[in-house]
TIMI-742826 format. One record per atom (N, C-alpha, C): residue in three letters; atom name; x, y, z. Coordinates in steps of 0.05 Angstrom, whole numbers. Atoms other than C-alpha are relative to their C-alpha. Example, Ala and Ser with C-alpha at 12.3 -4.5 7.8 and 13.67 -1.06 7.14 Angstrom:
<recs>
{rec "ALA" "N" {18 -24 0}},
{rec "ALA" "CA" {246 -90 156}},
{rec "ALA" "C" {18 24 0}},
{rec "SER" "N" {-16 -24 -1}},
{rec "SER" "CA" {273 -21 143}},
{rec "SER" "C" {-15 22 14}},
</recs>
This chain:
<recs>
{rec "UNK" "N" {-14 -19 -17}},
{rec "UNK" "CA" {-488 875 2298}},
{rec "UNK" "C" {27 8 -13}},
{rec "UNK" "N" {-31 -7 11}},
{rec "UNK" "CA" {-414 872 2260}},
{rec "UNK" "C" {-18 11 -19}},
{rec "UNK" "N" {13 -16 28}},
{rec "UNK" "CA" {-451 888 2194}},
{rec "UNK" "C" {-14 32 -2}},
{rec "UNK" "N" {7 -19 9}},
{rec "UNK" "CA" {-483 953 2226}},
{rec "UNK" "C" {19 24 13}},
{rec "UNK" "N" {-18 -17 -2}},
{rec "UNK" "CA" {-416 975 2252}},
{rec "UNK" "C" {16 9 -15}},
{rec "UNK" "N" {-25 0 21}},
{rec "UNK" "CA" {-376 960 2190}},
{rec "UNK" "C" {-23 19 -28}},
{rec "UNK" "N" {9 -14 13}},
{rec "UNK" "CA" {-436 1000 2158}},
{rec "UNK" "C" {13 37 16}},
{rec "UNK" "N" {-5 -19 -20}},
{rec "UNK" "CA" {-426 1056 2213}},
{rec "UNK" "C" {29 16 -8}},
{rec "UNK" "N" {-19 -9 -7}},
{rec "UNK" "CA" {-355 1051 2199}},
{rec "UNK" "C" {7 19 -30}},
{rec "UNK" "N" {10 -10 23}},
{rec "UNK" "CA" {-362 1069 2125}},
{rec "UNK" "C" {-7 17 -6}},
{rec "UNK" "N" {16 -29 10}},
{rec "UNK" "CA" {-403 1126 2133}},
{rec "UNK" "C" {19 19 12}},
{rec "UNK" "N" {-17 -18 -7}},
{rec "UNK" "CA" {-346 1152 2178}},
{rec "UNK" "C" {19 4 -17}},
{rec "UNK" "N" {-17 -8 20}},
{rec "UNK" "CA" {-300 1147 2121}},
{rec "UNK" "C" {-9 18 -23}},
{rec "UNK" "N" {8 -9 21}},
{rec "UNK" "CA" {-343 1173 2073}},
{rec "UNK" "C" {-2 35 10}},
{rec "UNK" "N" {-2 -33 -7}},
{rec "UNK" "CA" {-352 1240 2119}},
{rec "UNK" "C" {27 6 11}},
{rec "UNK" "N" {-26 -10 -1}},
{rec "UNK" "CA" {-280 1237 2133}},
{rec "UNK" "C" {13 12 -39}},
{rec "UNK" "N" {-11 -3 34}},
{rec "UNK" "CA" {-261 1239 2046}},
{rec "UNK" "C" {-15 34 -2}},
{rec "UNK" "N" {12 -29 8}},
{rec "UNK" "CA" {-311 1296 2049}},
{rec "UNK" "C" {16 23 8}},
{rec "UNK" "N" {-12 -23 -9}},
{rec "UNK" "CA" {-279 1331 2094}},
{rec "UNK" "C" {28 8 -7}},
{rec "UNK" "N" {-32 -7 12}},
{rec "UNK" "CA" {-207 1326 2064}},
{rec "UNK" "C" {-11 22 -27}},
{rec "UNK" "N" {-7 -18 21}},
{rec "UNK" "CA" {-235 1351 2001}},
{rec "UNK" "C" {-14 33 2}},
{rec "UNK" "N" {15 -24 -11}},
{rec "UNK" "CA" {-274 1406 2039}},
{rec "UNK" "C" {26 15 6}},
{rec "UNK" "N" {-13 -5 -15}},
{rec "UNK" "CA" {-210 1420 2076}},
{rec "UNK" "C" {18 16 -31}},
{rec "UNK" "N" {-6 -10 27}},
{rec "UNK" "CA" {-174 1428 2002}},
{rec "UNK" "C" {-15 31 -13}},
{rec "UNK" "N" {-1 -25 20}},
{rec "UNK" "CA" {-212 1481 1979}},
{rec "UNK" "C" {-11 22 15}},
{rec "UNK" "N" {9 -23 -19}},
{rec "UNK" "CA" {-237 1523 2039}},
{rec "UNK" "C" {24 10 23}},
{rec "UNK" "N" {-18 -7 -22}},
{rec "UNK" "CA" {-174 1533 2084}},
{rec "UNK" "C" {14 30 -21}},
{rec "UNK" "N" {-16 -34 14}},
{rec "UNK" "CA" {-136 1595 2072}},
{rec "UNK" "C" {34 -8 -12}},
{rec "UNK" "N" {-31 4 -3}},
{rec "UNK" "CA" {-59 1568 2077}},
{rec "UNK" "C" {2 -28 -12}},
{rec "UNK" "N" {-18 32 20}},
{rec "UNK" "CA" {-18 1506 2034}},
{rec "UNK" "C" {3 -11 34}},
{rec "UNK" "N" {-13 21 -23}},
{rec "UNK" "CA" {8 1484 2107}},
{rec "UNK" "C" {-23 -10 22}},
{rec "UNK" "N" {18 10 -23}},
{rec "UNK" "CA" {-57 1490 2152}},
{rec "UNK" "C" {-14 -22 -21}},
{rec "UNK" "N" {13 13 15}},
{rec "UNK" "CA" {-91 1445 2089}},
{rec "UNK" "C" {20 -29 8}},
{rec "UNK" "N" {-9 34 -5}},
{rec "UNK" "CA" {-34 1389 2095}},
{rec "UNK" "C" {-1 -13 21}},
{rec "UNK" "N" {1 8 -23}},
{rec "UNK" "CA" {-43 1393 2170}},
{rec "UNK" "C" {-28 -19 5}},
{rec "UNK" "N" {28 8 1}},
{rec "UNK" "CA" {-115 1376 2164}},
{rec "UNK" "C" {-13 -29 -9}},
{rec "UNK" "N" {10 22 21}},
{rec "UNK" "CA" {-115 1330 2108}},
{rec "UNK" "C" {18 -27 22}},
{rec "UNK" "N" {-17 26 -15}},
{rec "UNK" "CA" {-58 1284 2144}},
{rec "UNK" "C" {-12 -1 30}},
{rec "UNK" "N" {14 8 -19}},
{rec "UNK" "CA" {-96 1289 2201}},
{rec "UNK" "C" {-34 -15 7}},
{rec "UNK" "N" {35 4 12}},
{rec "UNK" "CA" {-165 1269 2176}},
{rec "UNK" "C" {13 -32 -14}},
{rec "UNK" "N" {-6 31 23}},
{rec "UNK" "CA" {-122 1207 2135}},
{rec "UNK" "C" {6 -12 27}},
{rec "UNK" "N" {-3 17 -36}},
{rec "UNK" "CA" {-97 1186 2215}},
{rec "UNK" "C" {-24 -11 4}},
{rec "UNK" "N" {26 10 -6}},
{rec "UNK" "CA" {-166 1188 2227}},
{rec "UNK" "C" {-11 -25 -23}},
{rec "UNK" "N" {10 26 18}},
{rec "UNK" "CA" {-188 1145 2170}},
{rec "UNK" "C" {18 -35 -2}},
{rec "UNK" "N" {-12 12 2}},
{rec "UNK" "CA" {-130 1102 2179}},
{rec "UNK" "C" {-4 -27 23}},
{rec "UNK" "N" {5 10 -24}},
{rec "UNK" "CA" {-152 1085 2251}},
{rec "UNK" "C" {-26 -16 -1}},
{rec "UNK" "N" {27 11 1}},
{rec "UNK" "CA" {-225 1069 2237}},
{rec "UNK" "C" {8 -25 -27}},
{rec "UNK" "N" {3 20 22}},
{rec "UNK" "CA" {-199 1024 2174}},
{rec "UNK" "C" {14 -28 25}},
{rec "UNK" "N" {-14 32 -26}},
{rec "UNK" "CA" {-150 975 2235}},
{rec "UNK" "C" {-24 -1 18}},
{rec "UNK" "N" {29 8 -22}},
{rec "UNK" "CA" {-206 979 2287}},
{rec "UNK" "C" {-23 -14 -13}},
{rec "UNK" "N" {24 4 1}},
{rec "UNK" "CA" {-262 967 2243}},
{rec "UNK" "C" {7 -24 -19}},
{rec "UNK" "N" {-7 16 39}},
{rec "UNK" "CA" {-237 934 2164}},
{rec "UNK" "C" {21 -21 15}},
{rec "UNK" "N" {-15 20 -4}},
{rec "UNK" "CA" {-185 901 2199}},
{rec "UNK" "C" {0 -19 34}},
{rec "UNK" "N" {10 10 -24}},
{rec "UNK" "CA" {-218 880 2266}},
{rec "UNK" "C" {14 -8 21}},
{rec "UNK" "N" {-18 -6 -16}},
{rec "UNK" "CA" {-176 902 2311}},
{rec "UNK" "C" {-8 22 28}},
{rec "UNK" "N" {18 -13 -29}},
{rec "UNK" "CA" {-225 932 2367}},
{rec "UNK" "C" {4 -19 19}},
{rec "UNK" "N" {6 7 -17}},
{rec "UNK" "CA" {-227 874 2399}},
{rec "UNK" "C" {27 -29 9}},
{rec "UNK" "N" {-28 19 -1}},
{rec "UNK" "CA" {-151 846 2393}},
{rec "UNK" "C" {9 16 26}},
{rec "UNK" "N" {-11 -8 -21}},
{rec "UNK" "CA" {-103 851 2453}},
{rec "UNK" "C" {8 41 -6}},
{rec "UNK" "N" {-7 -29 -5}},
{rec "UNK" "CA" {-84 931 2477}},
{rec "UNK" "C" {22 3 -8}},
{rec "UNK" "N" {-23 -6 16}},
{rec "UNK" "CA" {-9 915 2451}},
{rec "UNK" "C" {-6 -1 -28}},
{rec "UNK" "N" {9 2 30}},
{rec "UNK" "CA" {-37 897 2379}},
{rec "UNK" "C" {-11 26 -17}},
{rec "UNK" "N" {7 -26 7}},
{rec "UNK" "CA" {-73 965 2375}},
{rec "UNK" "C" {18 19 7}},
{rec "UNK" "N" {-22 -26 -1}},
{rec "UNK" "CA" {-20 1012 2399}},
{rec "UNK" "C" {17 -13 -14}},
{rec "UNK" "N" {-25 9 14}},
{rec "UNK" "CA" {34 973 2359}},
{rec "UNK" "C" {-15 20 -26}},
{rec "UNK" "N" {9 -20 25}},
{rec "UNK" "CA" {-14 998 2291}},
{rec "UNK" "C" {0 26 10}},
{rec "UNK" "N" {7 -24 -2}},
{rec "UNK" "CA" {-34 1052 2320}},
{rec "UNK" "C" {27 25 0}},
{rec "UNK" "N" {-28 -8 0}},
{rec "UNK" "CA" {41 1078 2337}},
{rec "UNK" "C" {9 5 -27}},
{rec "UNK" "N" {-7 7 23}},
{rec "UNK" "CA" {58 1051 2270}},
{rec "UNK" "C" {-10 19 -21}},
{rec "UNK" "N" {17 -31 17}},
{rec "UNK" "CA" {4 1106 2232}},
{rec "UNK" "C" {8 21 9}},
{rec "UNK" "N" {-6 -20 -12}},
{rec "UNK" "CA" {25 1150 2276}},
{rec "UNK" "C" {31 13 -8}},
{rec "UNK" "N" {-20 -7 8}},
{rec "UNK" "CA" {92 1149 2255}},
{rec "UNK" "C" {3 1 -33}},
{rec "UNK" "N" {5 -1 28}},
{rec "UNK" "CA" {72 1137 2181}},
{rec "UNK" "C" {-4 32 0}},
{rec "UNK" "N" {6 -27 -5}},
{rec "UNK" "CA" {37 1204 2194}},
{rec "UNK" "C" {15 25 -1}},
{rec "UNK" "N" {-16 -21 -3}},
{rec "UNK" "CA" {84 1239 2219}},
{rec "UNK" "C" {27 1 -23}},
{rec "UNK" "N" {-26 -1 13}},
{rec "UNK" "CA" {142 1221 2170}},
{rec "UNK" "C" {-15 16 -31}},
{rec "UNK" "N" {14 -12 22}},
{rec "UNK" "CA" {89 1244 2111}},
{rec "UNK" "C" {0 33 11}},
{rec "UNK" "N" {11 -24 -15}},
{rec "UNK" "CA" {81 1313 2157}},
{rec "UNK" "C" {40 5 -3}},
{rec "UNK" "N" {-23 -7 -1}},
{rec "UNK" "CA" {157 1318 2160}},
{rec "UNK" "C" {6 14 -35}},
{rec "UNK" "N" {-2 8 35}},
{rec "UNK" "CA" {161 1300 2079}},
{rec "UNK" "C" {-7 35 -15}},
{rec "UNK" "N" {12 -26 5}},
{rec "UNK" "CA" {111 1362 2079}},
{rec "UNK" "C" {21 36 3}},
{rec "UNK" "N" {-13 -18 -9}},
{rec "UNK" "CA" {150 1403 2117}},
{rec "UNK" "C" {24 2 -24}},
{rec "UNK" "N" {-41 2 25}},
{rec "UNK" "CA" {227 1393 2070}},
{rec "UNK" "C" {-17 16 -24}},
{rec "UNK" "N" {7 -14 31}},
{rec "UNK" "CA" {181 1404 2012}},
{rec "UNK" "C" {-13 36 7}},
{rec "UNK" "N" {14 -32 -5}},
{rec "UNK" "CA" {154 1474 2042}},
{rec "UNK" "C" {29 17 -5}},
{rec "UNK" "N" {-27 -14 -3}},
{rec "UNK" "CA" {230 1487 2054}},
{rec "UNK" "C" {18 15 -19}},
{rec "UNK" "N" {-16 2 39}},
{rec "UNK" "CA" {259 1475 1982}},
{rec "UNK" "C" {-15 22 -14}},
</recs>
């Protein structure tokens, strides 16, 4: 049962990578691409603590503490994005 979720979880990363590099070369705009990509790495970030780091089935503070924590990783890379659009 773990072995055909942590397969499961795998294949979601593997169609998440796709889609970053899909996202790379079919979007029209530099800013809707970084939106995408850092949003697709959230996503992969989430399925790696839930699944790689087995964290589905830890207390509800343990997962919003990471989850917060990516979330603000996230966003400070989305900021980073932004300064450098500025310059």
């Amino acid at each position: 049962m773990v072995r055909d979720r942590l397969n499961v979880a795998w294949l979601q990363l593997l169609a998440l990578a796709i889609a970053t590099l899909a996202a790379a070369s079919l979007l029209p705009s530099r800013w809707l691409i970084d939106a995408v990509v850092l949003a697709l790495a959230m996503a992969k970030g989430r399925v790696i603590v839930l699944e790689f780091l087995g964290l589905r089935h830890a207390p509800a503070l343990w997962r919003g503490l990471l989850t917060t924590w990516l979330a603000g990783l996230t966003m400070l890379a989305g900021l980073a994005v932004a300064l450098r659009a500025m310059v």
